[in-house]
FILO-828893 format. One record per residue (C-alpha): residue number from 1; residue in three letters; z, x, y. Coordinates in steps of 0.001 Angstrom, whole numbers. Layout:
BEGIN
<rec><num>NUM</num><residuo>ALA</residuo><c3>Z</c3><c1>X</c1><c2>Y</c2></rec>
...
//
This chain:
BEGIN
<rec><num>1</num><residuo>UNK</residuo><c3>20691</c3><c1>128804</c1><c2>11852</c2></rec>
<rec><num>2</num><residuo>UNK</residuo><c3>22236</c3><c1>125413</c1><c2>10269</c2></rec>
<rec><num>3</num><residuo>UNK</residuo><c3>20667</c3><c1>124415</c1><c2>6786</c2></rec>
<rec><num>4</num><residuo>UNK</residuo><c3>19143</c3><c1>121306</c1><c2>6512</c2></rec>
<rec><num>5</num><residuo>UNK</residuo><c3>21477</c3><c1>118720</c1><c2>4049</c2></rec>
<rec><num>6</num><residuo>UNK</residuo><c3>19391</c3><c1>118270</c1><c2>952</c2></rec>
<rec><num>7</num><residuo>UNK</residuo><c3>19058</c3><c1>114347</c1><c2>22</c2></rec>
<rec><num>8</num><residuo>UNK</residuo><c3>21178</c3><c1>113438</c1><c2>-2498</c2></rec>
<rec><num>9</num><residuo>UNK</residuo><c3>20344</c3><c1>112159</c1><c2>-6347</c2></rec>
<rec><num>10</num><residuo>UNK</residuo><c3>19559</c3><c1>109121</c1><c2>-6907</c2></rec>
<rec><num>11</num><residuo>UNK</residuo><c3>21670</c3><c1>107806</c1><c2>-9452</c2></rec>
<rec><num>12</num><residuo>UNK</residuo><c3>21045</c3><c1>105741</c1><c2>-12351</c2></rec>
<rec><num>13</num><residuo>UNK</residuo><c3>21228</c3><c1>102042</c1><c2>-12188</c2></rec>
<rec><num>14</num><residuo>UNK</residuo><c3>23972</c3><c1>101314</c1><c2>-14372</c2></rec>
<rec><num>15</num><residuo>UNK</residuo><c3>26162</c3><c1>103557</c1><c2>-12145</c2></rec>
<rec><num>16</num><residuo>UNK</residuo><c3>24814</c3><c1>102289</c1><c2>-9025</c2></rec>
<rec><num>17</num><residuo>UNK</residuo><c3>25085</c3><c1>98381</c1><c2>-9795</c2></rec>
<rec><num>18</num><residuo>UNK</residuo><c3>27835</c3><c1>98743</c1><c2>-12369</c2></rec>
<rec><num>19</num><residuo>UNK</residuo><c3>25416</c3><c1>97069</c1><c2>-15201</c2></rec>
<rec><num>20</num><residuo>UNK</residuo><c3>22263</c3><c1>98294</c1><c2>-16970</c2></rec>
<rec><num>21</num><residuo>UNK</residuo><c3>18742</c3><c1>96937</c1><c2>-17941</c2></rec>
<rec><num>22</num><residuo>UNK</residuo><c3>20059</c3><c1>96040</c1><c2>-21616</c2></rec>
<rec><num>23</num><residuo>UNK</residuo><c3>22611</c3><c1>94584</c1><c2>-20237</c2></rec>
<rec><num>24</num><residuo>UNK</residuo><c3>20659</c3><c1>92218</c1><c2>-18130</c2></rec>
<rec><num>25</num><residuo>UNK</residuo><c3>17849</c3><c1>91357</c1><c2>-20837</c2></rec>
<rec><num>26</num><residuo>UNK</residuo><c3>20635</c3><c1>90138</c1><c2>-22948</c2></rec>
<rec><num>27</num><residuo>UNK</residuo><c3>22113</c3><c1>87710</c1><c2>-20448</c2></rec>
<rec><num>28</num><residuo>UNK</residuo><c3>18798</c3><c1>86312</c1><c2>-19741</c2></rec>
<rec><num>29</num><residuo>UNK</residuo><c3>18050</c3><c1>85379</c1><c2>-23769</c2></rec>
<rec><num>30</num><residuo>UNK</residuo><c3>21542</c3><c1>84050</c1><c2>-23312</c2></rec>
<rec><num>31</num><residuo>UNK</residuo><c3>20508</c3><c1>82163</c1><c2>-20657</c2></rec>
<rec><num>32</num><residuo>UNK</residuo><c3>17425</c3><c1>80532</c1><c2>-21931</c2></rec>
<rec><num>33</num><residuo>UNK</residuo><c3>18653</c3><c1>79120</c1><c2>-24866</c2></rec>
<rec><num>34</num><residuo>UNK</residuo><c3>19364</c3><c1>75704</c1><c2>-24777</c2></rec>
<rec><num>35</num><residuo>UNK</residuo><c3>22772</c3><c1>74564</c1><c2>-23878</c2></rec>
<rec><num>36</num><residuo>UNK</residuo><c3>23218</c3><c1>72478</c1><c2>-27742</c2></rec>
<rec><num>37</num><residuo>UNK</residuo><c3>22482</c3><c1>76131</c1><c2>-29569</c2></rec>
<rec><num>38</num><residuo>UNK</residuo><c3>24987</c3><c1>77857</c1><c2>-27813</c2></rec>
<rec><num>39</num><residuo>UNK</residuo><c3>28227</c3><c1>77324</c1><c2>-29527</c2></rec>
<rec><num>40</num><residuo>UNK</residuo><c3>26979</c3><c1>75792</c1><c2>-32809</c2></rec>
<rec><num>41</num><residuo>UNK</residuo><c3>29369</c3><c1>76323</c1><c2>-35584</c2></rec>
<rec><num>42</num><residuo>UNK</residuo><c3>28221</c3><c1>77541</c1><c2>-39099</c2></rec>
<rec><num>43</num><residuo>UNK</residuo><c3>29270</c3><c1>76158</c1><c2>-42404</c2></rec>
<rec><num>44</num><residuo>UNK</residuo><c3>31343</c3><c1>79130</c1><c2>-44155</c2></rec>
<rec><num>45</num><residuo>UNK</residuo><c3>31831</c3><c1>79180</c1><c2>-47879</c2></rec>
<rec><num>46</num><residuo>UNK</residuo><c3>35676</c3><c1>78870</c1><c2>-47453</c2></rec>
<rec><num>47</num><residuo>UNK</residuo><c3>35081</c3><c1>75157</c1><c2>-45506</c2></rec>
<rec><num>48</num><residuo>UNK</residuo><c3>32863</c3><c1>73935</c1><c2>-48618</c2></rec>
<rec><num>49</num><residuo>UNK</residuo><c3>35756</c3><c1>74832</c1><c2>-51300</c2></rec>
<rec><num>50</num><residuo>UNK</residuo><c3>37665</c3><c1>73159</c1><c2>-49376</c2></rec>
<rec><num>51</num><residuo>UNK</residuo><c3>35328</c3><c1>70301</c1><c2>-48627</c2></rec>
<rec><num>52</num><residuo>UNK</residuo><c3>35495</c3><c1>70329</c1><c2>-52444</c2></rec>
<rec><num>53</num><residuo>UNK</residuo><c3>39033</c3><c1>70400</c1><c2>-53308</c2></rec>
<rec><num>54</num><residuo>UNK</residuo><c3>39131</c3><c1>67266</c1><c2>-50652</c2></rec>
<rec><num>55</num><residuo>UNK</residuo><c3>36929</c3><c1>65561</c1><c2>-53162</c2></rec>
<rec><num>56</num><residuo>UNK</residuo><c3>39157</c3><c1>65580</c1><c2>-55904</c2></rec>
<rec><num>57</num><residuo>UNK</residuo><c3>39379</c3><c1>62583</c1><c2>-57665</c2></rec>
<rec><num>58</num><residuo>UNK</residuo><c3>41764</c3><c1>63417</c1><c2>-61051</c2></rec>
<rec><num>59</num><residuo>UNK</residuo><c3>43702</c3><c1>60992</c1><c2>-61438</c2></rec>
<rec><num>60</num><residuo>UNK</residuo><c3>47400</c3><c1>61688</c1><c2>-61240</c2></rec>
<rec><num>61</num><residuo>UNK</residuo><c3>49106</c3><c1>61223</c1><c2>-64464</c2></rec>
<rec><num>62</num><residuo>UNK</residuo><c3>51238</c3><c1>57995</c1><c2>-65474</c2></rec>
<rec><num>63</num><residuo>UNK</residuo><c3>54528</c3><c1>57722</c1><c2>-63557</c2></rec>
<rec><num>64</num><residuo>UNK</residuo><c3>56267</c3><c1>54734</c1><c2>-65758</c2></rec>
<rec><num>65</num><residuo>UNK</residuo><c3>57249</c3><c1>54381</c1><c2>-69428</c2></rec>
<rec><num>66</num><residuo>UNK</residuo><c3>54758</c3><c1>51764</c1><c2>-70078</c2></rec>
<rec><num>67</num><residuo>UNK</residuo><c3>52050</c3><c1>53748</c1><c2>-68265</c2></rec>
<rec><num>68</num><residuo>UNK</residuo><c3>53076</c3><c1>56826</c1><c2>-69904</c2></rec>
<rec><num>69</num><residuo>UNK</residuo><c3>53211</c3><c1>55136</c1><c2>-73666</c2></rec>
<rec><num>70</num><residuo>UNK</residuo><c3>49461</c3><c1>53629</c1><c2>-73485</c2></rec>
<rec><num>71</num><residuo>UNK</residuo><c3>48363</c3><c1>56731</c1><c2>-72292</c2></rec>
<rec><num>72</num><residuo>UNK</residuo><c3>49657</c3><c1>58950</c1><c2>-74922</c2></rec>
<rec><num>73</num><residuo>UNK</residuo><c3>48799</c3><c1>56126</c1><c2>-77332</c2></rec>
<rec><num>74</num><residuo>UNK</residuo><c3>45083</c3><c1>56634</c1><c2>-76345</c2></rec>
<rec><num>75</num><residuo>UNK</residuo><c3>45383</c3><c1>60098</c1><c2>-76351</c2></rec>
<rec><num>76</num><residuo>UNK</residuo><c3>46487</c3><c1>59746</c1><c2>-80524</c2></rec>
<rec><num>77</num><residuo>UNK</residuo><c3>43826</c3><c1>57452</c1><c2>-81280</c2></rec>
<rec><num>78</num><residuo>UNK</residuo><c3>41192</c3><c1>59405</c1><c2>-79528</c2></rec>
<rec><num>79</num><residuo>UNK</residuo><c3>42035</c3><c1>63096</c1><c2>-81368</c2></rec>
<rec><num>80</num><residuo>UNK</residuo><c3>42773</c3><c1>61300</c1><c2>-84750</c2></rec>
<rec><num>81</num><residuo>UNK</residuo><c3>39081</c3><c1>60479</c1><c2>-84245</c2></rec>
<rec><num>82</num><residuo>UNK</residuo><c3>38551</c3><c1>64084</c1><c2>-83396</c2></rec>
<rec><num>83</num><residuo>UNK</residuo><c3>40328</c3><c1>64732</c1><c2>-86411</c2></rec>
<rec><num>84</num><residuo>UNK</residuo><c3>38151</c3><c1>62530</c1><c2>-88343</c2></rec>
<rec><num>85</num><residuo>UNK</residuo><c3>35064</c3><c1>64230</c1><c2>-87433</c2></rec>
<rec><num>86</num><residuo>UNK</residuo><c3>36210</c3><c1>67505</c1><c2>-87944</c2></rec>
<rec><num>87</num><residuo>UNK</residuo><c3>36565</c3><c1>66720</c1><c2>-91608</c2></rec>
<rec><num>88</num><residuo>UNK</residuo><c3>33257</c3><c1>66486</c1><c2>-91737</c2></rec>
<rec><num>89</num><residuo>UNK</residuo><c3>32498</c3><c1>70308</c1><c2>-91566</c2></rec>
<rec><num>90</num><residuo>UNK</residuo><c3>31079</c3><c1>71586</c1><c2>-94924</c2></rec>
<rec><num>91</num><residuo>UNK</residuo><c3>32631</c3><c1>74562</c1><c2>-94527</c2></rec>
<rec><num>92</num><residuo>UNK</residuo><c3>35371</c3><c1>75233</c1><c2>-96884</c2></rec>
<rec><num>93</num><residuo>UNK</residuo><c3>38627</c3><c1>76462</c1><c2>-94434</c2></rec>
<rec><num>94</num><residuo>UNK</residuo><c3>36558</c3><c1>75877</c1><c2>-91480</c2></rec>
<rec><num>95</num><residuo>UNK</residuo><c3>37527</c3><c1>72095</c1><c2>-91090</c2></rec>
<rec><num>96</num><residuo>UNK</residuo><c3>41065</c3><c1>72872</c1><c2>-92270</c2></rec>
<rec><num>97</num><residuo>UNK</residuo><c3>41204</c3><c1>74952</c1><c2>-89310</c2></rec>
<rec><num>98</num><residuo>UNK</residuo><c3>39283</c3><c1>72864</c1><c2>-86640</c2></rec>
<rec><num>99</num><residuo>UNK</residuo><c3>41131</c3><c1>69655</c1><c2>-87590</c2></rec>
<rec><num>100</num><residuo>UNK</residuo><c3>44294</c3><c1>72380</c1><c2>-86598</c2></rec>
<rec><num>101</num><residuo>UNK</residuo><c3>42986</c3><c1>73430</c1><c2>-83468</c2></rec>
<rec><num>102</num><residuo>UNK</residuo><c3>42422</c3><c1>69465</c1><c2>-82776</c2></rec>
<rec><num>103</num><residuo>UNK</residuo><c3>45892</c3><c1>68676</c1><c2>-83191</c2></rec>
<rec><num>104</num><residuo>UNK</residuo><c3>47347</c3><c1>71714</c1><c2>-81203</c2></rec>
<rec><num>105</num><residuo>UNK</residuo><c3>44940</c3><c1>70304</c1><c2>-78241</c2></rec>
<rec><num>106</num><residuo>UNK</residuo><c3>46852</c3><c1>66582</c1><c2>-78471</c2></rec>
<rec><num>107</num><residuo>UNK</residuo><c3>49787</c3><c1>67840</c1><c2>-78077</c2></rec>
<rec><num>108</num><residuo>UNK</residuo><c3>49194</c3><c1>69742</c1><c2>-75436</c2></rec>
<rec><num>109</num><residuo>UNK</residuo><c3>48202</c3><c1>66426</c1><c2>-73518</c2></rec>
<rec><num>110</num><residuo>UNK</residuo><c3>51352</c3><c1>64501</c1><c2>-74787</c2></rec>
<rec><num>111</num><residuo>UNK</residuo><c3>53029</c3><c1>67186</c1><c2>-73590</c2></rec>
<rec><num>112</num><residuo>UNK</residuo><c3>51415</c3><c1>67339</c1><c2>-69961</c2></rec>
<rec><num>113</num><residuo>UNK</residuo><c3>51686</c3><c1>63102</c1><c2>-70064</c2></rec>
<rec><num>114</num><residuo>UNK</residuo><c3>55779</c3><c1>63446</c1><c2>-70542</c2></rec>
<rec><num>115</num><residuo>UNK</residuo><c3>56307</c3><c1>66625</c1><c2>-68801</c2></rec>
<rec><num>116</num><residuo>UNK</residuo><c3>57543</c3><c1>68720</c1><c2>-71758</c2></rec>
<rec><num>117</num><residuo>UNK</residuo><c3>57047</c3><c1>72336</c1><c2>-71526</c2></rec>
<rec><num>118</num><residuo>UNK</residuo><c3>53837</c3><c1>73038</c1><c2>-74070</c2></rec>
<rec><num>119</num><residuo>UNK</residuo><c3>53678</c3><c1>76524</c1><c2>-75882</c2></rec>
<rec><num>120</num><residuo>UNK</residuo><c3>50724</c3><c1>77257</c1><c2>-78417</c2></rec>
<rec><num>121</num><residuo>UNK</residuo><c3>53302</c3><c1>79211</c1><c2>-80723</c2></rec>
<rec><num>122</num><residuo>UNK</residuo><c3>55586</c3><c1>76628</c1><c2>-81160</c2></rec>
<rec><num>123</num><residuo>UNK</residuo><c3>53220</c3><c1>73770</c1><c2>-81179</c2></rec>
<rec><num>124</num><residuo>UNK</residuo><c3>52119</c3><c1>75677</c1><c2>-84269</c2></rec>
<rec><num>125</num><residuo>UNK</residuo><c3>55144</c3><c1>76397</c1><c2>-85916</c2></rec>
<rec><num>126</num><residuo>UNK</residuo><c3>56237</c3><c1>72236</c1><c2>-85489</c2></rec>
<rec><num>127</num><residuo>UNK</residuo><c3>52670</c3><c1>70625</c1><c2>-86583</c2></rec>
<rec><num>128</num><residuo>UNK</residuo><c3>52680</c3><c1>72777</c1><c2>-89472</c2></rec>
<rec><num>129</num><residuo>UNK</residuo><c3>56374</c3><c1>71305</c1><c2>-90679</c2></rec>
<rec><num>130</num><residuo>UNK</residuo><c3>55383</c3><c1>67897</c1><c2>-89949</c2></rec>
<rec><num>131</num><residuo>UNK</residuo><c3>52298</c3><c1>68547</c1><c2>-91846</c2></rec>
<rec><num>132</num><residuo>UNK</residuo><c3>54814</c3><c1>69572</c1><c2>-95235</c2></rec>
<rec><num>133</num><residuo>UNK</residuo><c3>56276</c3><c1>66466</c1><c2>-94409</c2></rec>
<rec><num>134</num><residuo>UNK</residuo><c3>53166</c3><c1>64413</c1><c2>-95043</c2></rec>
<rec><num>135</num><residuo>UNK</residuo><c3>52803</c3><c1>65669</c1><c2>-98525</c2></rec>
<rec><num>136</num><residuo>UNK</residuo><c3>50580</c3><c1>65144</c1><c2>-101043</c2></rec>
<rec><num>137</num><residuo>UNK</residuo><c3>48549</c3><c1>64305</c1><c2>-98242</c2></rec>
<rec><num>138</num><residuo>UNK</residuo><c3>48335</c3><c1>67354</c1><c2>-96684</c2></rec>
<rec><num>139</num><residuo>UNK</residuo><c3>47685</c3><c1>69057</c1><c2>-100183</c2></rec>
<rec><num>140</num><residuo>UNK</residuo><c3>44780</c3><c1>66671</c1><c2>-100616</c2></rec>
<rec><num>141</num><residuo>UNK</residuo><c3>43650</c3><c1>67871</c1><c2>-97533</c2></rec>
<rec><num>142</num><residuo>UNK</residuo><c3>43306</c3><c1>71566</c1><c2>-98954</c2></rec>
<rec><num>143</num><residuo>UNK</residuo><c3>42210</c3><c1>69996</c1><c2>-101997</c2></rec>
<rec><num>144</num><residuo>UNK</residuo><c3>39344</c3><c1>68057</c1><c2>-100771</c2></rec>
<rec><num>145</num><residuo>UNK</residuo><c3>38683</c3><c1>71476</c1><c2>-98129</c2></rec>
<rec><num>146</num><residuo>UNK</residuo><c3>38022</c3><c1>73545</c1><c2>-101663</c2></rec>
<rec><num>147</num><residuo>UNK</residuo><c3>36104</c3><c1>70965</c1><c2>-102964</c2></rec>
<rec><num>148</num><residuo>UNK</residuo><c3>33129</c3><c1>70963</c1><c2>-100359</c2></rec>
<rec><num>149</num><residuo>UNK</residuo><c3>32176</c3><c1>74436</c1><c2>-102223</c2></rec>
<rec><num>150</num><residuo>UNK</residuo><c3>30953</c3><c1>72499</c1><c2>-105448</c2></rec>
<rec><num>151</num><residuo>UNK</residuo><c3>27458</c3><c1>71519</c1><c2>-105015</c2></rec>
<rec><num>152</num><residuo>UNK</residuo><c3>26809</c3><c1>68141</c1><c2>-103821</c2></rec>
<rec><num>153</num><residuo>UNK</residuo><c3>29376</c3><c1>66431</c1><c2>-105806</c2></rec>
<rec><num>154</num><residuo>UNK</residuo><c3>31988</c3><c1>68147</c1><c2>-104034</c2></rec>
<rec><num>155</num><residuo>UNK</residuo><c3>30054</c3><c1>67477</c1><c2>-100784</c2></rec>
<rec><num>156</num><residuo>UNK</residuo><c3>30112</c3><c1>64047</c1><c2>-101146</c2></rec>
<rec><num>157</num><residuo>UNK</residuo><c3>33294</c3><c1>63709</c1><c2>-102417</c2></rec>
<rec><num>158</num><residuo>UNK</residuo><c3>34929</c3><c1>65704</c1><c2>-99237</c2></rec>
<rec><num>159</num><residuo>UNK</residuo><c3>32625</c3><c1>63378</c1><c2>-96852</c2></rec>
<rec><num>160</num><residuo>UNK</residuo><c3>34369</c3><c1>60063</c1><c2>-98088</c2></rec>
<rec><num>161</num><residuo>UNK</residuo><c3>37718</c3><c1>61996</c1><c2>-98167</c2></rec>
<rec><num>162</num><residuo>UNK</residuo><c3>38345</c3><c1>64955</c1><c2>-95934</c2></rec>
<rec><num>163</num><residuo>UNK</residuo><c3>37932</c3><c1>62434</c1><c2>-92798</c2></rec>
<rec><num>164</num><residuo>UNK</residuo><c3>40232</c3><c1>59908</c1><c2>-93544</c2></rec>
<rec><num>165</num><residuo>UNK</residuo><c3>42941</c3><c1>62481</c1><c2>-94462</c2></rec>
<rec><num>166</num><residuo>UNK</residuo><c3>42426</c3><c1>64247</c1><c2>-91223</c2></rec>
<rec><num>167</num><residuo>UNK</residuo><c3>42857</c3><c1>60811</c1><c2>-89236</c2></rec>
<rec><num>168</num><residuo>UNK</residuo><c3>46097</c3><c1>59666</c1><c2>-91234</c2></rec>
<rec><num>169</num><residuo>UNK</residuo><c3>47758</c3><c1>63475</c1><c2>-90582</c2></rec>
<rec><num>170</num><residuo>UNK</residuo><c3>46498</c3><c1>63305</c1><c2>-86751</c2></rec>
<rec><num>171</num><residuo>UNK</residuo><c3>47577</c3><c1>60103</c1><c2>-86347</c2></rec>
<rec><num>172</num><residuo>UNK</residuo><c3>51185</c3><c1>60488</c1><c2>-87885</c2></rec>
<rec><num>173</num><residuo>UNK</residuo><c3>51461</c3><c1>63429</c1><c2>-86244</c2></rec>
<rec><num>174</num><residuo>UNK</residuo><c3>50715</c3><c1>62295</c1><c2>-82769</c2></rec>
<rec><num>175</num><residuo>UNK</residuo><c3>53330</c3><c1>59060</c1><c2>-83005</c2></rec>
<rec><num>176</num><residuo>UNK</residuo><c3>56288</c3><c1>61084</c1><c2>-84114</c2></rec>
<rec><num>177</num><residuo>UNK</residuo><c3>55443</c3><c1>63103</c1><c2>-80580</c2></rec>
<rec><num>178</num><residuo>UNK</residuo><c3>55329</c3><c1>60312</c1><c2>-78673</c2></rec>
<rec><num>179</num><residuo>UNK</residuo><c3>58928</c3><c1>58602</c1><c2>-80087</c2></rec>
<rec><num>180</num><residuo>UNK</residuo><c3>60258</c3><c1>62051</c1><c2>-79504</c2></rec>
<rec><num>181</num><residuo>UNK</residuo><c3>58818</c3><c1>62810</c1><c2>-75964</c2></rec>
<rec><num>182</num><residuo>UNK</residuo><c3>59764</c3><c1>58918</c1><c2>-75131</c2></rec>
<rec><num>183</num><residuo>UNK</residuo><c3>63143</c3><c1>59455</c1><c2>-75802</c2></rec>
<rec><num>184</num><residuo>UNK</residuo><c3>63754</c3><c1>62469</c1><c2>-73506</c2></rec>
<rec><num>185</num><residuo>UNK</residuo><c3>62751</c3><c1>65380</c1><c2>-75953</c2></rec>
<rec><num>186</num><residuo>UNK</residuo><c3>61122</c3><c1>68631</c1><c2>-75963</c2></rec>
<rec><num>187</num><residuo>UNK</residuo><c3>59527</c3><c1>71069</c1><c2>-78303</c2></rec>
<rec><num>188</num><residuo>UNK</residuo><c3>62653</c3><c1>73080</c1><c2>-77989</c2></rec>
<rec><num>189</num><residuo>UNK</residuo><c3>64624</c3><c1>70345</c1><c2>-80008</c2></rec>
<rec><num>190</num><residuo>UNK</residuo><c3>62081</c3><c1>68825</c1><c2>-82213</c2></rec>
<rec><num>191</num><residuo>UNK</residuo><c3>63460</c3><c1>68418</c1><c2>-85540</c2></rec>
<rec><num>192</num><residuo>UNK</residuo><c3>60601</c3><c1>67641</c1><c2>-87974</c2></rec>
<rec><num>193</num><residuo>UNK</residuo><c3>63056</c3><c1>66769</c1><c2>-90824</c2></rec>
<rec><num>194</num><residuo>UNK</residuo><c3>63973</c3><c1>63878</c1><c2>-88452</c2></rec>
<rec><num>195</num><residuo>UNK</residuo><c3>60646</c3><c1>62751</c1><c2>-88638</c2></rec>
<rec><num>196</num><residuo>UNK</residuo><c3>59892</c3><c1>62497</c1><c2>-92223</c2></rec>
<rec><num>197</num><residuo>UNK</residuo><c3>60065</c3><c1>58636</c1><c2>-92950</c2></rec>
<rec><num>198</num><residuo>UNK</residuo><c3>58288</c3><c1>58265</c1><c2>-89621</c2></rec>
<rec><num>199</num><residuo>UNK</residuo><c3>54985</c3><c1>59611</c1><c2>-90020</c2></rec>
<rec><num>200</num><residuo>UNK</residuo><c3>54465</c3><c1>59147</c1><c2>-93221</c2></rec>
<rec><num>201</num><residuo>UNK</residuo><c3>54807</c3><c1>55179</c1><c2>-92538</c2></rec>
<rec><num>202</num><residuo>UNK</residuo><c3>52368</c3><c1>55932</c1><c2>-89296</c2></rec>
<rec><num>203</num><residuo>UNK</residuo><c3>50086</c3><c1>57592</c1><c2>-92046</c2></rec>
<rec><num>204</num><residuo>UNK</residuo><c3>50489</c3><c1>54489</c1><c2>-94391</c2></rec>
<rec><num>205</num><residuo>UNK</residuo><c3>49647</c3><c1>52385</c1><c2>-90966</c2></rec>
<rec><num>206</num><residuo>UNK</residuo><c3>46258</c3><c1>53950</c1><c2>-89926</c2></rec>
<rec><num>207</num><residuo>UNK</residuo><c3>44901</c3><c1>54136</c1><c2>-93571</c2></rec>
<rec><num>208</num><residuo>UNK</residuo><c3>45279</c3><c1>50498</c1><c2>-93426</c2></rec>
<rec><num>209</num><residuo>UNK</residuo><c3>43553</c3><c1>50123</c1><c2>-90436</c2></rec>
//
């Protein structure tokens, strides 16, 4: 007696057809979104810094000597002013030290307007021998600083002063720089004893001003 063949399984679809129901449902979203939707591109953060860095507009700095010398000259006048307010601090010591930290800053853009190698240390070390070299000035300075302890008196002696000290020693300061940067110097060979007679006539210049 032959047996009868039993039917065989029915197999899934996604082995029959090669391709299943999720499959399918995804194809047809696909499908019925509009064709502009498609293949929009998306704004990544990456594109806007650069977007942003394309936007730069700092200006580049001066390329000629003349350029170069009103810039820097600017750059004096406009920290000697710094300078000038600084003195203003009623704190004894604490204008000493601003009026410092103002000077360090301008030459760190006379430096960047030449191309001279800046370091903090030795911007220190040279500012603070030019600054001997503007004695009694500089004394006065320290002086006057002390004086802003004595009540009012001292207060308003330091406010007629303290600013116009800080200006003159800013100012001196900043020119003897700019002749030495000018003429192909760095803060490696800075001499400040070379620079004596200069700034204090570029002292005796802006007080007259």
């Amino acid at each position: 007696m032959n047996k009868k063949k039993m039917p065989r399984a029915i197999r899934p679809d996604a082995e029959v057809g090669g391709a299943s129901p999720v499959a399918d449902e995804e194809a047809a979203a696909q499908a019925a979104q509009p064709a502009g939707t498609k293949e929009r591109p998306r704004a990544t953060r990456s594109g806007k810094r650069t977007t942003a860095a394309s936007q730069d507009t700092s200006s580049p700095e001066p390329a000629s000597a003349e350029e170069r010398r009103a810039a820097a000259d600017k750059i004096v006048d406009r920290f000697s002013l710094y300078s000038g307010a600084a003195g203003l601090i009623p704190v004894p010591g604490l204008d000493l030290a601003t009026v410092g930290g103002v000077q360090i800053q301008m030459l760190r853009r006379l430096s960047r307007i030449y191309d001279v190698p800046f370091s903090v240390n030795r911007g220190k070390a040279l500012i603070a021998a030019l600054a001997g070299a503007l004695l009694p000035a500089t004394s006065g300075m320290g002086a006057v600083s002390l004086v802003k302890g004595v009540p009012i008196a001292g207060s308003l002696v330091a406010v007629v002063a303290m600013p116009t000290l800080s200006a003159g020693a800013t100012f001196a300061i900043g020119k003897a720089f700019i002749e030495h940067f000018a003429s192909g110097g760095t803060l490696l060979d800075f001499s400040p004893p070379d620079y004596r007679a200069f700034i204090r006539a570029q002292r005796r210049k802006k007080e007259k001003r």
